[in-house]
C-alpha positions as CSV (number, residue, x, y, z in Angstrom):
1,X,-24.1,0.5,22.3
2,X,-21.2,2.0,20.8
3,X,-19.0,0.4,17.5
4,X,-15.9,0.2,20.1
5,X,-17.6,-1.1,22.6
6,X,-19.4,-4.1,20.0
7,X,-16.2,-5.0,19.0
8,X,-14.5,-5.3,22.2
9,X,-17.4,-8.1,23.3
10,X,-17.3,-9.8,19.9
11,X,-13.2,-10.6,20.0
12,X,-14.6,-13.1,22.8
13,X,-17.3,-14.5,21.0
14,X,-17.3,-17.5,18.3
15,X,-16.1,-16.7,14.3
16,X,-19.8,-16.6,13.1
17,X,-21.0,-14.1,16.5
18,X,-17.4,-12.2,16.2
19,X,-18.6,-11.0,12.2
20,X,-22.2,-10.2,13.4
21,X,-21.4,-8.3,15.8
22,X,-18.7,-6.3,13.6
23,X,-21.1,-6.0,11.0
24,X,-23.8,-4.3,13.3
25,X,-20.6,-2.0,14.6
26,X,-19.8,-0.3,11.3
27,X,-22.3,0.0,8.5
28,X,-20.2,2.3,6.3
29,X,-19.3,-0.9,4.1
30,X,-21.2,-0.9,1.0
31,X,-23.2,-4.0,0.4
32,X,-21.3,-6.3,-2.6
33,X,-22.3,-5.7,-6.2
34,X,-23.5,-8.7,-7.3
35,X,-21.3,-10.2,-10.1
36,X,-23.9,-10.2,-12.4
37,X,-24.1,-7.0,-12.0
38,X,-20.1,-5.9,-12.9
39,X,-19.0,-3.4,-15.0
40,X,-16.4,-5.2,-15.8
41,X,-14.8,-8.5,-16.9
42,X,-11.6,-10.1,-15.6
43,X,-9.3,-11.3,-18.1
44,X,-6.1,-13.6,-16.8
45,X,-3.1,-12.5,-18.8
46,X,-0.5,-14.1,-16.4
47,X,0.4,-16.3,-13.0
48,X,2.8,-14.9,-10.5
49,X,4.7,-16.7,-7.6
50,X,4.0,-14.4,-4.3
51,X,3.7,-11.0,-6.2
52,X,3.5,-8.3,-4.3
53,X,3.4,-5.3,-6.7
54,X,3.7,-3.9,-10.0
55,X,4.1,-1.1,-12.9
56,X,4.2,0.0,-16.0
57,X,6.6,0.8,-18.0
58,X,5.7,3.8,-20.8
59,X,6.5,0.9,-23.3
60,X,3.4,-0.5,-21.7
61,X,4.8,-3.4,-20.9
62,X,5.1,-4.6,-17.0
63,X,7.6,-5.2,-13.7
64,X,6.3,-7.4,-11.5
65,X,8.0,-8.1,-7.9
66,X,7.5,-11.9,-6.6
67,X,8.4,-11.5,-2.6
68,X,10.7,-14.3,-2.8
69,X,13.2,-11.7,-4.5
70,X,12.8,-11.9,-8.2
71,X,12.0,-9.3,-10.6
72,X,9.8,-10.5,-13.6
73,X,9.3,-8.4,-16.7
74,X,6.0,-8.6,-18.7
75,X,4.9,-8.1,-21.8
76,X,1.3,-7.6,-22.1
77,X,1.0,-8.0,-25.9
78,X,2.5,-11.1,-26.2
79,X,1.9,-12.7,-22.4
80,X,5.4,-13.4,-22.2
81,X,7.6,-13.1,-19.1
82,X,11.2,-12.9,-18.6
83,X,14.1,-12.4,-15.5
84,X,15.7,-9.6,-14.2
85,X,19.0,-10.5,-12.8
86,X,20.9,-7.8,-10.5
87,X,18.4,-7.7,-7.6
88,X,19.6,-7.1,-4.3
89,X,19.2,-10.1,-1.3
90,X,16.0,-9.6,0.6
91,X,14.6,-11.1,4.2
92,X,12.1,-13.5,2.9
93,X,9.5,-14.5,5.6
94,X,6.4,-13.5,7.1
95,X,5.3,-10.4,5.8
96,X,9.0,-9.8,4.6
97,X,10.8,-10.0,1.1
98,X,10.4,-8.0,-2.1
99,X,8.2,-4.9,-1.9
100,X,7.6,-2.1,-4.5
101,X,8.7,-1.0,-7.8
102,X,8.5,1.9,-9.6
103,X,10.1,3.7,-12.7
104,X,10.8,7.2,-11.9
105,X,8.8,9.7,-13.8
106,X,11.2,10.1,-16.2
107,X,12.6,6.8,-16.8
108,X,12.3,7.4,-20.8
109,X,15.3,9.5,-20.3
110,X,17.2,8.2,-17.5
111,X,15.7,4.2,-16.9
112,X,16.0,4.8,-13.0
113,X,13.5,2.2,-11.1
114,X,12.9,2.1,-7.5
115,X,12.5,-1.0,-5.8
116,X,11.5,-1.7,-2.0
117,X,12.4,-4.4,0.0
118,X,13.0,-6.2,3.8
119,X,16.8,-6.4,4.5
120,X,18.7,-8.2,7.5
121,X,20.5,-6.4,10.3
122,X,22.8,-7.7,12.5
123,X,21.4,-10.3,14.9
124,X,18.0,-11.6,14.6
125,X,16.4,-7.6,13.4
126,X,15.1,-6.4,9.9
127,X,14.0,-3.4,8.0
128,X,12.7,-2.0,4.8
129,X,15.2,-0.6,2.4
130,X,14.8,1.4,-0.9
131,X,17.3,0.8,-3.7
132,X,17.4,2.6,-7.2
133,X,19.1,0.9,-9.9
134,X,19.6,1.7,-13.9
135,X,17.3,-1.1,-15.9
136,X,18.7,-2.3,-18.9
137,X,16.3,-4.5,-20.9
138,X,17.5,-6.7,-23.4
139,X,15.1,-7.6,-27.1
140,X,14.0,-10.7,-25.1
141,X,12.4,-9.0,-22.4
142,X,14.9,-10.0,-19.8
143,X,17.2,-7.2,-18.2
144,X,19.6,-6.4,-15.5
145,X,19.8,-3.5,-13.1
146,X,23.1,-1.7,-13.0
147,X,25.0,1.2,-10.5
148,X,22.2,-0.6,-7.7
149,X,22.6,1.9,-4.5
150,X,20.3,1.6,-1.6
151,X,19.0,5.4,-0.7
152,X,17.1,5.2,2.6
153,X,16.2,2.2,5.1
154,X,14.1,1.8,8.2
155,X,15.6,3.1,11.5
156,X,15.7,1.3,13.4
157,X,16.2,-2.3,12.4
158,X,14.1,-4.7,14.8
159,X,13.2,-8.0,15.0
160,X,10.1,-9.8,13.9
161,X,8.5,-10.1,10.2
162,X,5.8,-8.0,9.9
163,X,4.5,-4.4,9.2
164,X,7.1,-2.9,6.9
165,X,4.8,-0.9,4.5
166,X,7.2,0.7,2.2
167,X,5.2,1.2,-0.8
168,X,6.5,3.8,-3.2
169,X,4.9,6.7,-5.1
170,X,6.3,10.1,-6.7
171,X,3.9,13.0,-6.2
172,X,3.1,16.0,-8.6
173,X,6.4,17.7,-6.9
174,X,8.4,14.9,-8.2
175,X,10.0,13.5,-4.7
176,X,9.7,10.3,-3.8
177,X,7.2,9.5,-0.8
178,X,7.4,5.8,1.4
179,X,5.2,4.5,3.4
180,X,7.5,3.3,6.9
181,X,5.2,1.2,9.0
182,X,6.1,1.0,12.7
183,X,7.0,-3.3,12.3
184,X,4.4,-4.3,14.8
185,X,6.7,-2.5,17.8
186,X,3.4,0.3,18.6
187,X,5.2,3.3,20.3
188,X,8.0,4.3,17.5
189,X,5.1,5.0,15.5
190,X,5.6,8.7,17.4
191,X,9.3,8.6,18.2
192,X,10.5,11.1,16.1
193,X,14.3,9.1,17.3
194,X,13.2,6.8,13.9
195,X,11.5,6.4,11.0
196,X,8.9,3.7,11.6
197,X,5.1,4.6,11.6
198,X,6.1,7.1,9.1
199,X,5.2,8.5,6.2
200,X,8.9,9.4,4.1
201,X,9.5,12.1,1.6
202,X,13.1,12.6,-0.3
203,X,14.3,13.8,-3.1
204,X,14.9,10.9,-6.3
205,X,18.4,10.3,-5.3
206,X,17.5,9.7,-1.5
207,X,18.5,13.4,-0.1
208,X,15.9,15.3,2.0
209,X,14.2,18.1,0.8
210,X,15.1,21.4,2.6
211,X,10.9,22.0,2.9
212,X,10.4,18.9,5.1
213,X,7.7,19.9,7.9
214,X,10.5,18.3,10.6
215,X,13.8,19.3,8.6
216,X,15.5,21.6,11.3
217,X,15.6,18.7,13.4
218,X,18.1,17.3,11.4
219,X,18.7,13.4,11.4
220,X,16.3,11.2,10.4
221,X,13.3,13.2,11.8
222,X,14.1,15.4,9.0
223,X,12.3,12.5,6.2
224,X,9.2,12.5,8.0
225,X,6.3,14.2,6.3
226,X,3.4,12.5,8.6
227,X,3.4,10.5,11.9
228,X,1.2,8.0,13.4
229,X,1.1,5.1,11.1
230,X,0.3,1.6,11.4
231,X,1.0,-0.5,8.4
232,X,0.6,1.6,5.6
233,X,0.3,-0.9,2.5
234,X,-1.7,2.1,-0.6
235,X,-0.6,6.0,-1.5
236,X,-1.9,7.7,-4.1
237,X,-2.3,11.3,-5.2
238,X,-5.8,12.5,-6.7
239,X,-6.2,15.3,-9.4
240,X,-5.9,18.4,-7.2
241,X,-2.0,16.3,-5.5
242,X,-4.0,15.4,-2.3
243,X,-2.3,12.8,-1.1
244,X,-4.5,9.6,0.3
245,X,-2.7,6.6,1.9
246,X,-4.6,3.7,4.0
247,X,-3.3,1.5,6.3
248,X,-4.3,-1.7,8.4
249,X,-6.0,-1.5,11.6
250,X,-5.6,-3.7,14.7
251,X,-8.9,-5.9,15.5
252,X,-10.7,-3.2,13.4
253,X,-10.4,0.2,12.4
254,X,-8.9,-0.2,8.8
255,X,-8.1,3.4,7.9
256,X,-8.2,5.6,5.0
257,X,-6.2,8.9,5.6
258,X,-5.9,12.5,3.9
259,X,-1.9,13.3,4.5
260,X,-1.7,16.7,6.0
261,X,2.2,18.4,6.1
262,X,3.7,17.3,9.4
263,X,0.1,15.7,10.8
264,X,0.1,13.3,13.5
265,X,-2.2,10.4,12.9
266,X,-2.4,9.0,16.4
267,X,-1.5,5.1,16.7
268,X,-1.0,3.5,19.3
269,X,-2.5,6.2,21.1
270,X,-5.9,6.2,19.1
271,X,-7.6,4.0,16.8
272,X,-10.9,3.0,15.7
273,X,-9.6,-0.7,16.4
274,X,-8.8,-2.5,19.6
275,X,-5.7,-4.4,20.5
276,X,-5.7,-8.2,19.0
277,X,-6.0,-9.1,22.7
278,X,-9.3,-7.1,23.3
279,X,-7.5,-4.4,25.0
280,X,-9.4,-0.7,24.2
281,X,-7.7,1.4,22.6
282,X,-9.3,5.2,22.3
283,X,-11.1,6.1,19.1
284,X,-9.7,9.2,17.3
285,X,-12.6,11.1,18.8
286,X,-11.5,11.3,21.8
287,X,-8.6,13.2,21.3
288,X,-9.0,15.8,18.3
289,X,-5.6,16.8,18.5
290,X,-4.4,13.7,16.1
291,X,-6.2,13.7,12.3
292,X,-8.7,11.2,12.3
293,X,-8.9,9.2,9.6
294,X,-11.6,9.9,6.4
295,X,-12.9,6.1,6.1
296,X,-12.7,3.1,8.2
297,X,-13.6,-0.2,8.4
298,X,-14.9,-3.1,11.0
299,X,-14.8,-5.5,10.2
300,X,-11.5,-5.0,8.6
301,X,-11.0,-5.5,4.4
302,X,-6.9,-5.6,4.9
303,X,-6.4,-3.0,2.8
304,X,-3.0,-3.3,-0.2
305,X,-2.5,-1.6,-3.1
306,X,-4.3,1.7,-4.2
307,X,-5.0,3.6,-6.6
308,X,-6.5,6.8,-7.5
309,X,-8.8,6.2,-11.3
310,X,-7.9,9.0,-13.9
311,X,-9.1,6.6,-17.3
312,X,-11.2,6.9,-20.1
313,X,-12.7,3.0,-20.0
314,X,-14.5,3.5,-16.7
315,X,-15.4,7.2,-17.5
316,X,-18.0,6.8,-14.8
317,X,-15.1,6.0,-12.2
318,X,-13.3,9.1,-13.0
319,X,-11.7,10.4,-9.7
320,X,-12.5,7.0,-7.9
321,X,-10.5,5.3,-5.3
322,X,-9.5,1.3,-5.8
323,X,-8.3,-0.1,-2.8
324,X,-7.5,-3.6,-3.0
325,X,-8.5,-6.4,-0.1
326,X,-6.6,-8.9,1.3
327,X,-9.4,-10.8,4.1
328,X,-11.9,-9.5,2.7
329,X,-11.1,-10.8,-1.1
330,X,-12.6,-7.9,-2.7
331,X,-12.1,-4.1,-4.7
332,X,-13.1,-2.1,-2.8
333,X,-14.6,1.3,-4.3
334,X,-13.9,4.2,-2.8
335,X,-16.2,8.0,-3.9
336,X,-14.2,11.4,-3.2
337,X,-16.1,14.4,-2.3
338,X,-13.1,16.9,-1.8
339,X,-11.6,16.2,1.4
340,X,-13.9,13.3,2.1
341,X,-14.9,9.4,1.1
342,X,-16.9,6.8,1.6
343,X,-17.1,2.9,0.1
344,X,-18.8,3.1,-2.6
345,X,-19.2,-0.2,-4.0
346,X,-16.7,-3.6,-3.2
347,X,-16.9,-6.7,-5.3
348,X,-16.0,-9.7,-4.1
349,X,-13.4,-11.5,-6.2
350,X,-13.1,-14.7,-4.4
351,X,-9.1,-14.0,-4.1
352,X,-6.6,-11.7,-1.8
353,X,-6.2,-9.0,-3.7
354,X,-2.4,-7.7,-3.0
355,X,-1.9,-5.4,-5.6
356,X,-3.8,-2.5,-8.1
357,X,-2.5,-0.3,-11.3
358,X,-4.1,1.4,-14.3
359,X,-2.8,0.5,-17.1
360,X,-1.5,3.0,-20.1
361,X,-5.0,2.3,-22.2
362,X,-7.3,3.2,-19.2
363,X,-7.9,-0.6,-17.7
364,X,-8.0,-1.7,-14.6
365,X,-4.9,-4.4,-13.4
366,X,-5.0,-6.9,-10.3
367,X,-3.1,-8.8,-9.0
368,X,-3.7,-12.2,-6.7
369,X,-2.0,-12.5,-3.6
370,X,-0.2,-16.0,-3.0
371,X,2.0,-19.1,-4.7
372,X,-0.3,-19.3,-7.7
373,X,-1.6,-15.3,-7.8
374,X,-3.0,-14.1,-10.8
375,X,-2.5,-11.3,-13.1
376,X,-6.0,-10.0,-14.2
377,X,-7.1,-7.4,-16.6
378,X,-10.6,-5.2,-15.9
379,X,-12.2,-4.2,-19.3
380,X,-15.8,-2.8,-19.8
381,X,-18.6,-5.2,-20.5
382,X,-19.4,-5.4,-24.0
């Protein structure tokens, strides 16, 4: 019996049937470490309201985004948190409100950030937007954001509340990529008309590069690097600038993907889910013409946040994958072997994991989904 074909007969069947029956369908997970076991202890440095992402600051010092639409500023040294006013409205609700932020690679210089967030339209519709604003912090630790200019949104707006990916990254060729998911509505994932189910690439001010795989078709098509996409919530470059991003799967087929210039990644035409209704859909094998993703999981770990490990306190981890899990309440390890991965280890943290950065002394940082979500530090065991 075939993984698709398991998962399709357990959607019907009770909670406790419905995991053994996933389970027995994809055995690529790695078993969880026990915790006596760890590498690692977890230190909590701070609580968050709803954060949804974070980073660091060369000062080493932190901006955290709460999806209710406030910007908080950390210090790490002495655990104290402070307000930055100037943020732009956002759609609160559902899976909407304050998304990424990220200081632009030379922010020493020029203090550019880059913040992500849901924005009404008219009528009842939504969409992502990305804003870059000036920060200007203050000797308290609190701060404003001046000369605030929105440089790309969604296209279209729609309505509901969910799937707007737009997480943020800068690669070693210094433009700025976004991850547009397709907002639940399946086919503009390949309508080249818009940029949902997209992977974006611009330039840092919101222009589009002139070596975009789609650029003499003008318009919007012209920001699309890769097509395809669900809801694309991790991106992260590895040493050699391949790019990896994951995204969620429908009932199933959680996907971790190697971005290829101008690749098609298939959905809603293939995936190694099913629809939430038990409807097939094909698996990527069936038509080789869309790039197939390089991991994926059922039953599903609701992947968000990623990154790529480069630091000297888990030397053993150099090169690793961290892929935080939402469901499945875990980190998720993920081994490289040049173009390929597998899950390596996961440890179960008893918490949604939203969000993952390495901080400026080689540690691992987490962050806890929800009202009350924590800010954790991951240091070697003594």
């Amino acid at each position: 019996m075939t993984r698709k074909l398991l998962l399709t007969l357990a959607i019907s069947l009770t909670p406790a049937l419905f995991t053994t029956a996933c389970v027995a369908a994809d055995k690529a997970a790695a078993p969880a470490v026990e915790k006596a076991q760890w590498p690692f202890a977890a230190t909590e440095f701070a609580r968050f309201n709803e954060p949804w992402a974070m980073s660091f600051l060369p000062d080493g010092s932190l901006l955290v985004t709460e999806k209710k639409g406030a910007l908080k500023h950390f210090n790490v040294q002495t655990r104290k948190t402070a307000t930055i006013t100037g943020v732009p409205d956002v759609a609160y609700g559902g899976q909407g409100g304050f998304g990424d932020v990220l200081p632009h690679p030379d922010f020493a210089k020029n203090q550019w950030i880059y913040l992500s967030y849901a924005e009404e339209g008219d009528g009842d519709t939504r969409g992502a937007a990305v804003a870059r604003a000036r920060l200007a912090l203050a000797a308290d630790g609190s701060g404003t954001l001046e000369d605030l200019k929105v440089i790309w949104r969604q296209t279209p707006k729609v309505s509901g509340k969910g799937h707007y990916g737009h997480r943020l990254a800068f690669g070693p060729d210094g433009k700025l990529w976004i991850t547009s998911s397709e907002r639940q509505k399946f086919d503009p994932a390949q309508d080249m008309g818009g940029n949902l189910g997209k992977l974006v690439r611009l330039n840092d001010d919101g222009s589009v590069p002139a070596d975009n795989p789609f650029a003499s078709q003008g318009g919007v098509a012209a920001q699309v690097w890769s097509l395809g996409h669900r809801n694309a919530l991790g991106i992260a470059f590895d040493a050699r600038g391949k790019l990896w991003v994951h995204e969620m799967g429908p009932a199933g087929g959680d996907e971790l993907n190697l971005i290829e210039r101008g690749a098609n990644y298939g959905y809603p035409i293939v995936s190694n889910g099913n629809h939430y209704d038990g409807r097939d859909i094909p698996d990527h094998s069936t038509r080789p013409e869309f790039a197939a993703p390089k991991v994926t999981w059922t039953p599903v770990i609701s992947p968000a946040g990623f990154i790529i490990y480069n630091g000297k306190q888990f030397p053993k981890w150099d090169g690793s994958g961290f892929i935080g899990g939402l469901s499945s309440k875990a980190l998720v390890r993920v081994a490289f072997d040049g173009d390929n991965a597998r899950e390596a280890e996961r440890f179960d943290m008893g918490e949604r994991i939203r969000e993952i950065e390495q901080g400026p002394d080689g540690a691992i940082w987490l962050l806890e989904d929800g009202s009350n979500g924590k800010l954790l530090k991951l240091t070697p065991k003594a």
